[in-house]
C-alpha positions in Angstrom: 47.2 -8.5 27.8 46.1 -9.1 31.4 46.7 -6.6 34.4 47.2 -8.8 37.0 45.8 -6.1 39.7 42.6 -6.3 38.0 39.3 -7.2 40.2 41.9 -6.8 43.3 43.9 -9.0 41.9 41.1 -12.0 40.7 42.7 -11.3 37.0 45.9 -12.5 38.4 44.5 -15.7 39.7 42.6 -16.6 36.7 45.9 -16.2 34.6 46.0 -19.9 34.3 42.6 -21.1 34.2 41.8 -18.7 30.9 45.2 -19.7 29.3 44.4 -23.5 29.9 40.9 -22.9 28.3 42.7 -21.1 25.5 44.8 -23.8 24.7 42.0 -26.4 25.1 39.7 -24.4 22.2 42.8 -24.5 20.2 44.3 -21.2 20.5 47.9 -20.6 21.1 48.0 -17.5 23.6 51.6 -15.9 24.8 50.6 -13.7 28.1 51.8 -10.3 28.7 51.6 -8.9 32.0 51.2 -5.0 32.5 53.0 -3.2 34.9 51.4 0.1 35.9 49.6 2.4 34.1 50.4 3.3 30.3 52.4 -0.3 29.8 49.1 -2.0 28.4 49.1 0.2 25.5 52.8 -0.1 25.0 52.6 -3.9 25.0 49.6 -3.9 22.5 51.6 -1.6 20.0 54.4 -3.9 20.3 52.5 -7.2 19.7 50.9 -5.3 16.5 54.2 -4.6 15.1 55.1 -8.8 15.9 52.1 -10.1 13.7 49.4 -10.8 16.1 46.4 -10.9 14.7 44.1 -10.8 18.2 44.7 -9.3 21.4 42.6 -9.8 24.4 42.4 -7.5 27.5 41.8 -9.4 30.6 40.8 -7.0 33.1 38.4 -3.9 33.2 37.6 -1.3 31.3 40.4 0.6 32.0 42.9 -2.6 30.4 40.6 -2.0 27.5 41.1 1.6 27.3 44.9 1.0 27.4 44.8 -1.9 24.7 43.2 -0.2 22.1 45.1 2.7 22.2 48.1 0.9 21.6 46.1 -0.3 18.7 44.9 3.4 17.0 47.3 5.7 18.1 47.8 7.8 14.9 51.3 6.4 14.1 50.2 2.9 14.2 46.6 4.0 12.1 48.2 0.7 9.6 48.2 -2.8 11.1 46.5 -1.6 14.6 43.0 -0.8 12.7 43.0 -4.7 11.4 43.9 -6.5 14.5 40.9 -8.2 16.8 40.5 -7.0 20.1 38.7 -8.8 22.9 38.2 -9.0 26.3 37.6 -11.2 29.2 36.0 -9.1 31.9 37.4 -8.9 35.3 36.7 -5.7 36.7 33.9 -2.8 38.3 32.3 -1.6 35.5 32.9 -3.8 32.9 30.9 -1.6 30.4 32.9 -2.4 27.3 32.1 -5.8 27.9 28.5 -5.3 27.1 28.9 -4.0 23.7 31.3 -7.2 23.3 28.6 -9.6 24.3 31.0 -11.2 27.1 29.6 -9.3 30.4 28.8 -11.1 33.4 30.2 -14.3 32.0 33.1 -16.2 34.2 37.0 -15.9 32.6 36.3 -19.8 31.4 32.9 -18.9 29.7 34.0 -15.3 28.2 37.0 -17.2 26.5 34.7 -20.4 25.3 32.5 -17.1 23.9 35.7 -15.5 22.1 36.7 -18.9 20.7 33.6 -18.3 18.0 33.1 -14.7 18.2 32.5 -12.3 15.3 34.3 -9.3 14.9 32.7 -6.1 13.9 33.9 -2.9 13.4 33.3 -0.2 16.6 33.9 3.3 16.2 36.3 5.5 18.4 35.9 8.4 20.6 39.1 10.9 20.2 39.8 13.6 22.7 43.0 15.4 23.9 45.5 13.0 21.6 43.7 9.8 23.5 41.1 7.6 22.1 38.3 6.1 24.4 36.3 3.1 23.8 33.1 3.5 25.9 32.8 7.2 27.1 34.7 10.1 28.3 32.6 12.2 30.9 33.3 15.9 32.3 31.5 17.0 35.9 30.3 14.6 38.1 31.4 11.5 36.6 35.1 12.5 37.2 34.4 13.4 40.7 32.6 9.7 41.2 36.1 8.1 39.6 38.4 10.3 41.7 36.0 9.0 45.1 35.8 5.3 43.9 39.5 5.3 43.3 39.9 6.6 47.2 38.0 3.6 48.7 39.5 0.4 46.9 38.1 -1.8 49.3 34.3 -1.5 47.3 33.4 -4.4 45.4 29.8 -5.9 43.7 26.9 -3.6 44.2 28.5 -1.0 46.9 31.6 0.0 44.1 28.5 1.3 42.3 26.6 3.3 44.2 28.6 4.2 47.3 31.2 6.5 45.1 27.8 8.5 43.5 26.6 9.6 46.6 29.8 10.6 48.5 30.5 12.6 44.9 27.1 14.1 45.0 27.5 15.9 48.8 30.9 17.5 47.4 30.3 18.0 43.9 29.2 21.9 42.9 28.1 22.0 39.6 30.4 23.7 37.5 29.7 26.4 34.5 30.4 24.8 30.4 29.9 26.0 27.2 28.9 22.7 24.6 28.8 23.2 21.0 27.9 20.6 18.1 25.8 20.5 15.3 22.5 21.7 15.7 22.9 21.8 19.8 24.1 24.8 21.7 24.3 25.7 25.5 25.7 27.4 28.1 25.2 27.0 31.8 26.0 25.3 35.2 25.8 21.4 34.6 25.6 18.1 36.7 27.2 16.2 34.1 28.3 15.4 30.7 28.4 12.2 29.4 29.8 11.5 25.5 29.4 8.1 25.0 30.1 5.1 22.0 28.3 2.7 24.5 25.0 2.8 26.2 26.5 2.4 29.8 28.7 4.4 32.0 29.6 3.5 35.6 28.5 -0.1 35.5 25.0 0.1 36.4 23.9 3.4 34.4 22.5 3.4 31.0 23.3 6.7 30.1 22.8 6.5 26.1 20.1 3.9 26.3 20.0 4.3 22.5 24.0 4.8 21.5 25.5 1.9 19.4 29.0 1.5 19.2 29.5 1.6 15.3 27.0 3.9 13.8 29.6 6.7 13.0 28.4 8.7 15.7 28.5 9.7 19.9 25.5 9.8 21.9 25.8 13.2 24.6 23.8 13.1 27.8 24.2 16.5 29.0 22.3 16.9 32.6 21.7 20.3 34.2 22.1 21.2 37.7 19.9 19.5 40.0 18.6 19.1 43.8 19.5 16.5 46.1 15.6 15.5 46.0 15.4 15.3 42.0 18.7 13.6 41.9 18.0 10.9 43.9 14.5 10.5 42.0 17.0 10.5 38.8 19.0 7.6 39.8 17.1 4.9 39.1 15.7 6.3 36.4 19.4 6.5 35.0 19.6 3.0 35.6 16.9 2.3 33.3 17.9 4.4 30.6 14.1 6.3 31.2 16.2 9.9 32.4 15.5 11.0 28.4 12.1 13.1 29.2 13.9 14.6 32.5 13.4 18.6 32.1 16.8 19.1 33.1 18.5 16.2 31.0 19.6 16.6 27.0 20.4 13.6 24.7 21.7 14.4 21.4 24.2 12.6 18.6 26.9 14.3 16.9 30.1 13.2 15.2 31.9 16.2 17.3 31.0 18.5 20.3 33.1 20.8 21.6 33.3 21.8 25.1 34.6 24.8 27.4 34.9 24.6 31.1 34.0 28.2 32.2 35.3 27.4 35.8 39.0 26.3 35.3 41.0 23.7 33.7 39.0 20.5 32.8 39.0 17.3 33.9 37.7 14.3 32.5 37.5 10.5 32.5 38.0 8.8 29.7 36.6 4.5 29.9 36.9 5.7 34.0 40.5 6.5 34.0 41.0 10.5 35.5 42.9 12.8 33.1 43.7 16.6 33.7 44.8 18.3 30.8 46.0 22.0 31.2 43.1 23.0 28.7 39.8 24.8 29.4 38.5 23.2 26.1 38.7 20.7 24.2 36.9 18.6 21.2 35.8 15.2 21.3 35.6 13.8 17.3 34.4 10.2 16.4 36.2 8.1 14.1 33.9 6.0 12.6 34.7 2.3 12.2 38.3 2.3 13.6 38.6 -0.8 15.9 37.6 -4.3 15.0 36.5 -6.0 18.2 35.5 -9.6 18.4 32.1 -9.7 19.5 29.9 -12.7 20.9 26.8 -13.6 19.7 
């Protein structure tokens, strides 16, 4: 599955240099294009009910997002669960790629990588009827999306950073209510952050310690904050070293549910911006449900 608008448009042009590589591993590949957004989880759903037995995303992590929901939508639970999914990275964030073992590797390498990848199984995040892959975020982290979708021109290091500071002078913290196991609180919040991977954004290692198939979600819950401390908490974010922070919570749960005291939610799920007409809603882990091809 490749989206062709991927990395403004560099997915497009490495069309023929990944297929030629498949084919010279030994692979035979048929190429689907998407079309606009929804149509890569329609044409994964429709290669699982023709017998593939992989399907890789080429593009970012919002390909990703869309391919593996045509895989475990609830009425294709059967053959979707079984089949492979990889990726070739050509994107922003490129966060799943991490977990997958292919990030920061050119089209040619990632697919010489996939060639004699392992698969393992990955759990899946489930909110609002949609699955997510890497994290779904409430707060700031949909207010960064909905400015780094407003300035397509960023690329490299800028697409980072650029869209978390021009959030950060509009952003006002909003009010939530999170519940889970053994966690409760109430209060005006920065962000929240429920995560399968360790990175959000790219560059920030939100759950330094989440791993994708340990039947659980890491939360990173971070309390309202001054411009001062937030810029001190950057890099610290970066690092994954934000955990002793006195206004930052990490926890693990198999479900949290959250409340939005201050209006309708909104959300991102793997980056892409979703507004349900809810002021709650649960986010569940299903342990184990996509098999992903991962490099070693």
């Amino acid at each position: 599955m490749l989206n062709p608008a991927a990395g403004r448009g560099a997915a497009g042009r490495a069309l023929d240099p990944i297929a030629r590589e498949f084919h010279h591993q030994g692979w035979s590949v048929e190429v689907a294009r998407t079309e606009g957004p929804g149509h890569g989880a329609e044409l994964a759903a429709r290669a699982v009910q023709a017998g593939a037995q992989r399907i890789v995303a080429v593009g970012g992590d919002g390909t990703v997002h869309e391919v593996a929901n045509g895989l475990l939508r609830p009425a294709r639970t059967g053959p979707g669960g079984a089949v492979a999914l990889g990726v070739v990275p050509i994107g922003s964030g490129n966060d799943f790629a991490k977990l997958a073992g292919v990030y920061r590797h050119s089209p040619v390498r990632a697919v010489q990588r996939l060639v004699t990848a392992q698969t393992a199984r990955f759990d899946a995040g489930l909110v609002c009827g949609e699955y997510f892959v890497n994290s779904v975020g409430f707060g700031f982290g949909p207010e960064v999306v909905r400015v780094r979708n407003g300035m397509p021109g960023l690329s490299g290091f800028a697409s980072y950073f650029v869209p978390v500071f021009r959030a950060f002078a509009r952003y006002r913290p909003r009010r939530f209510e999170v519940r889970a196991r053994g966690f409760s609180e109430t209060g005006y919040m920065m962000m929240l952050e429920v995560c399968n991977g360790t990175t959000a954004g790219g560059s920030f290692r939100v759950a330094p310690d989440a791993q994708p198939g340990d039947g659980r979600l890491d939360v990173c819950l971070v309390r309202r904050v001054s411009l001062l401390r937030f810029l001190w908490a950057v890099p610290r974010v970066m690092r994954g070293t934000h955990a002793a922070m006195r206004e930052v919570a990490l926890f693990q749960t198999r479900e949290v549910t959250i409340r939005s005291l201050d209006g309708p939610l909104v959300l991102h799920l793997d980056g892409e911006l979703r507004e349900p007409d809810a002021s709650q809603c649960t986010v569940r882990v299903e342990p184990g449900r996509l098999n992903v091809m991962v490099a070693r």
